[in-house]
C-alpha positions as CSV (number, residue, x, y, z in Angstrom):
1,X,45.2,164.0,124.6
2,X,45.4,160.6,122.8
3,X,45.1,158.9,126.5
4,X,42.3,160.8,127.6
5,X,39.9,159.8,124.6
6,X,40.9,156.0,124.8
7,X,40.0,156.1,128.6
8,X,36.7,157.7,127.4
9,X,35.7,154.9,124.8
10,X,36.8,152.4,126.9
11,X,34.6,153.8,129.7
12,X,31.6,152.0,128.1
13,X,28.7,153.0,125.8
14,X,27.9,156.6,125.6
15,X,24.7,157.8,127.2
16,X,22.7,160.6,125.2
17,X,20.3,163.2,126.6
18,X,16.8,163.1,126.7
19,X,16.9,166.0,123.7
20,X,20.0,164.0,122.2
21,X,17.1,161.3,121.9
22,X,14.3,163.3,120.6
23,X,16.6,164.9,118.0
24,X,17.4,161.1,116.6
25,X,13.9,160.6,117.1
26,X,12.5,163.7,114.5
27,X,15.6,162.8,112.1
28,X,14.5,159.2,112.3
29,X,10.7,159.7,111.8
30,X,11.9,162.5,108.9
31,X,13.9,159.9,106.8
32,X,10.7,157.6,106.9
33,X,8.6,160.3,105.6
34,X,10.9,161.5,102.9
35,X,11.1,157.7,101.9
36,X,7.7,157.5,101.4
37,X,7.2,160.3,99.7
38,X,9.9,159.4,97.1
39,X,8.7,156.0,96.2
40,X,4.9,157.2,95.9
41,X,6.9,159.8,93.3
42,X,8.8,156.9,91.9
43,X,5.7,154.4,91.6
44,X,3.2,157.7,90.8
45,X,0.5,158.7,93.3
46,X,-2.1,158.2,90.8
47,X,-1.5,153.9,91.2
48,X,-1.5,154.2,95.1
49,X,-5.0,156.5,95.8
50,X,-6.8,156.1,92.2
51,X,-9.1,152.9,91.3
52,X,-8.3,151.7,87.9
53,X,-9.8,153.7,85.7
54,X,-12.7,151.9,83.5
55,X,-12.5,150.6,79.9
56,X,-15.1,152.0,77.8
57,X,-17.0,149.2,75.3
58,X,-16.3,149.7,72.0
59,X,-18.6,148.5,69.2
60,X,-17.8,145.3,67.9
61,X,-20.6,144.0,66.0
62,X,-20.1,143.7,62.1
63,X,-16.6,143.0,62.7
64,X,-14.9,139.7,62.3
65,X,-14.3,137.6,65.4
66,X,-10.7,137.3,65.8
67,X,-10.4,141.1,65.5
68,X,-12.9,141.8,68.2
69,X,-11.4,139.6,70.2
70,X,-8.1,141.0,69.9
71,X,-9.2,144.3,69.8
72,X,-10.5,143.7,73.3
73,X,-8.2,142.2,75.1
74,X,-5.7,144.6,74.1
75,X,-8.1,146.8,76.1
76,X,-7.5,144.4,79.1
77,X,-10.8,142.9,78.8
78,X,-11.8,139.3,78.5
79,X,-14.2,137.6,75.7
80,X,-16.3,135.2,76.1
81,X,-18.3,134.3,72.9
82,X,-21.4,132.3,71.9
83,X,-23.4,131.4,68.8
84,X,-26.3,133.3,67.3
85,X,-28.3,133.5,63.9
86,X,-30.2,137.3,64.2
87,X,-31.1,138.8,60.9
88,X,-29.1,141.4,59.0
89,X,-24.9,139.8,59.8
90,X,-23.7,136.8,57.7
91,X,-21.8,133.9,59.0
92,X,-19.0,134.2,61.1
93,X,-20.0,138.3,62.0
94,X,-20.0,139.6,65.5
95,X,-23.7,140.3,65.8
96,X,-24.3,140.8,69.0
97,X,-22.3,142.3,72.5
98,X,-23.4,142.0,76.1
99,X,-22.5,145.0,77.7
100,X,-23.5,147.8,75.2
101,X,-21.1,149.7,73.6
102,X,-20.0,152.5,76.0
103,X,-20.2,150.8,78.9
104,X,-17.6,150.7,81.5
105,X,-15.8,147.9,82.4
106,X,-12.5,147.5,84.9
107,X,-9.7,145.7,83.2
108,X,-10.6,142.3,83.3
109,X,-14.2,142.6,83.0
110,X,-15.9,140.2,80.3
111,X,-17.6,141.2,77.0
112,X,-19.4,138.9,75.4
113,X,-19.5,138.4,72.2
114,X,-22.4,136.8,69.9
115,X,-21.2,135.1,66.8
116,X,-23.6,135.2,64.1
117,X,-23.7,131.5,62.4
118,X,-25.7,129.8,59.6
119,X,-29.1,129.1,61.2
120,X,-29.9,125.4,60.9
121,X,-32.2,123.5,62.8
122,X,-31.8,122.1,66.1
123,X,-33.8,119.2,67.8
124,X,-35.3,120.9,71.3
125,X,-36.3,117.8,73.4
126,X,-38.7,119.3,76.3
127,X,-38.3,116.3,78.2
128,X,-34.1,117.2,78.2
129,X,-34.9,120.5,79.6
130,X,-37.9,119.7,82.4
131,X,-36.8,119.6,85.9
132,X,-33.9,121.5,85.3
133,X,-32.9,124.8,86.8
134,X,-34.3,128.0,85.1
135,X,-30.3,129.4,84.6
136,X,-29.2,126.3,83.1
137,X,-31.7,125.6,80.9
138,X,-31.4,129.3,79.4
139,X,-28.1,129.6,79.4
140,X,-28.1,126.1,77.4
141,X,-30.8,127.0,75.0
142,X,-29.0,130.6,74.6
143,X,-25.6,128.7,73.5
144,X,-27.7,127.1,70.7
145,X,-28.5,130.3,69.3
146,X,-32.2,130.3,70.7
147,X,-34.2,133.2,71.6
148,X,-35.3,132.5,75.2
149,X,-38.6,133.6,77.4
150,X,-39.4,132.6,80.6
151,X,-42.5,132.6,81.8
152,X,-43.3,131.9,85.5
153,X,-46.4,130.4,87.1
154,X,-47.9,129.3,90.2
155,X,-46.9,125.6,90.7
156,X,-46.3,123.0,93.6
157,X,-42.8,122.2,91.8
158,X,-40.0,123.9,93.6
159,X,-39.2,127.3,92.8
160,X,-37.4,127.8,89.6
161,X,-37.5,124.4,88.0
162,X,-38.6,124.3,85.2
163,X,-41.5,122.6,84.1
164,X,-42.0,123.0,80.0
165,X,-40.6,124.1,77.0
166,X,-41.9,124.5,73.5
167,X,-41.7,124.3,71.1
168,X,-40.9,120.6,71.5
169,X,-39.2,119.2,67.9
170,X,-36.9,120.7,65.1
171,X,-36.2,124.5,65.5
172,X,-34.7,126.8,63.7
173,X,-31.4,129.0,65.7
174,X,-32.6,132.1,66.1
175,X,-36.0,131.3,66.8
176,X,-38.1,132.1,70.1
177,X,-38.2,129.1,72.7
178,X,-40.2,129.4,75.9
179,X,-39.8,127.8,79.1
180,X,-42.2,127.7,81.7
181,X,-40.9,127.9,85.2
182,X,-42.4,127.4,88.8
183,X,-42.3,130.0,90.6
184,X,-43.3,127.5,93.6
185,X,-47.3,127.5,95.8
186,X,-47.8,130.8,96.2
């Protein structure tokens, strides 16, 4: 009996049957399945199919700076903070956020934070802020601790330039400072 089954493997590779082949086939395509399923179990089905679920804002203003901040990034958020001088918080307060509180945010998302300082008075030079873009020139006047409107008229200047500011001289953070912007011919 030995003999026979060395003649057989010797004989060459086995052939299998066309329902030798599908059974492989099914057992093949059932270990895949059964793999996935176990490392969606394993990893949790919730990380694969669900977006990340959305931080809610929590209030931050009155609190000291430091402790907003790390209050929010162990949320997963990201702070970005600037100067202002509003009524009603002393120096060094968060007074301000940007979003609200209770808004949602994905991890990652940035709150900003508005840093109530000591108003003092700041030169605003209108000829430092003429001709220059409308988000620049707000975003720069905001960083002082400005308040900013924009107002927009009809002018052959390109479209959102801007074209004056005032008041032009010493002001005081936390003051209103307009800027007039063209809003180009027509």
């Amino acid at each position: 009996m030995a003999r026979t089954m060395r003649a057989e493997a010797s004989a060459g590779p086995v052939r299998l049957g066309a329902s030798d082949r599908r059974r492989w086939g099914i057992q093949v395509v059932a270990l895949v399945v059964v793999a996935a399923v176990a490392g969606l179990l394993v990893t949790g089905v919730d990380r694969v199919f669900v977006r990340p679920a959305l931080v809610s804002v929590p209030e931050m203003r009155g609190q000291d700076p430091v402790v907003a901040r790390a209050t929010l990034e162990r949320l997963g958020l990201q702070v970005a903070e600037t100067i202002t001088s509003p009524a009603g918080f002393r120096s060094g307060e968060v007074a301000s956020q940007r979003p609200p509180v209770g808004a949602g945010l994905r991890p990652g998302g940035v709150v900003e934070l508005g840093v109530a300082a000591q108003p003092v008075r700041i030169e605003v030079r209108k000829n430092s802020y003429v001709g220059r873009r409308t988000s620049e020139a707000e975003t720069t006047l905001r960083a002082l601790g400005f308040v900013v409107s924009t107002e927009r008229v009809v002018s052959e200047i390109a479209s959102g330039t801007v074209i004056d500011v005032s008041p032009d001289g010493p002001v005081m953070q936390g003051e209103p400072v307009r800027i007039v912007v063209s809003k180009g011919v027509g």
